[in-house]
C-alpha positions in Angstrom: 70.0 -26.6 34.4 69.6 -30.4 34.1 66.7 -30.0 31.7 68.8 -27.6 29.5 72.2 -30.0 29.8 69.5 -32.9 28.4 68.0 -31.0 25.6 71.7 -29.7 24.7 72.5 -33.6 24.3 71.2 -33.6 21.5 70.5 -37.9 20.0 73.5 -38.9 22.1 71.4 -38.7 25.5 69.7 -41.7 24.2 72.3 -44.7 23.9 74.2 -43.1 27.3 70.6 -42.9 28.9 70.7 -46.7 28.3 74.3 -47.6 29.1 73.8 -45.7 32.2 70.6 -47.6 33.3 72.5 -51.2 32.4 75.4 -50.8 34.6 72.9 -49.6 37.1 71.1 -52.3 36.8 73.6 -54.8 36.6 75.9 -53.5 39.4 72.7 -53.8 41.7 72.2 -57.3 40.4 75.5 -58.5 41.0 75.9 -56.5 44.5 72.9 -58.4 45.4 74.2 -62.1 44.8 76.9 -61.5 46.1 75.4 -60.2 49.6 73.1 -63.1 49.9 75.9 -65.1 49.0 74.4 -68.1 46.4 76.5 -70.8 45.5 76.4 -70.0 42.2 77.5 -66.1 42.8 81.2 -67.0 42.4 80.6 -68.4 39.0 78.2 -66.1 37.7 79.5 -62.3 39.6 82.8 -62.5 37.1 80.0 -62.6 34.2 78.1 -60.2 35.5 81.4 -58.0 36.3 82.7 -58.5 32.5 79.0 -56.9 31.6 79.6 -53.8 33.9 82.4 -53.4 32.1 81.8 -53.4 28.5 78.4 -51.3 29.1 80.4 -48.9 30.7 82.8 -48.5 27.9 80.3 -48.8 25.7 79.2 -45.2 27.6 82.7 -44.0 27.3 83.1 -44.7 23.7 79.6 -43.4 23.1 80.8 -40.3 25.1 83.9 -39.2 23.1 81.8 -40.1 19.4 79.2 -37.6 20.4 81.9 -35.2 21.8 83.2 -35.6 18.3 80.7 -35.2 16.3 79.2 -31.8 18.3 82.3 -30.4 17.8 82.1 -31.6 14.0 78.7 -30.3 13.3 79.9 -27.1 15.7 82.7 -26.5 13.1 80.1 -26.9 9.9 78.2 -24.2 11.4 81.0 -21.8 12.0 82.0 -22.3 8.4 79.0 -22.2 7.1 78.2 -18.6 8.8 81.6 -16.9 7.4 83.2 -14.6 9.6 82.3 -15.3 13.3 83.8 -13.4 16.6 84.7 -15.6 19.3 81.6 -14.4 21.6 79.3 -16.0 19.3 80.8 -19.4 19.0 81.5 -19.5 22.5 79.1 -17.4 24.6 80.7 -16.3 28.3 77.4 -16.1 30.0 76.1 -19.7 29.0 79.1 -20.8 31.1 79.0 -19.4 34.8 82.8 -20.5 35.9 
């Protein structure tokens, strides 16, 4: 299921992949000055913080632009194949809920 969901993705997987490993990254980093508790943590953590934050917009952003342009390209397709029923644009059995 995961390896299908990541294949599905399509070139979007890519820049989320990345977003996903920054904030990791950096929430780790910053978790860890501020449990050994450096001087300069205080000074440094809201830096650190503002990055967390903008890479994980970044993700969101990147989230809804790929959302937009599946559907996009989903649409083009429709069109492009004429008369479509509603079973083969949206199958019931990919889905399991």
């Amino acid at each position: 299921m995961i390896a299908e969901l990541w294949v599905d993705m399509g070139f979007i997987r890519l820049p989320l992949s990345f977003s996903l490993l920054v904030v990791v990254l950096l929430a780790l980093w910053s978790t860890a000055q501020l449990v050994r508790g450096e001087p300069a943590a205080d000074q440094s953590t809201k830096a650190w913080i503002d990055a967390i934050l903008f890479w994980g917009l970044f993700a969101g952003v990147t989230g809804v632009l790929g959302t937009l342009v599946g559907i996009i390209v989903g649409a083009r397709a429709i069109e492009a194949a004429g008369e479509v029923s509603s079973a083969l644009a949206w199958p019931a059995s990919r889905w399991p809920c």
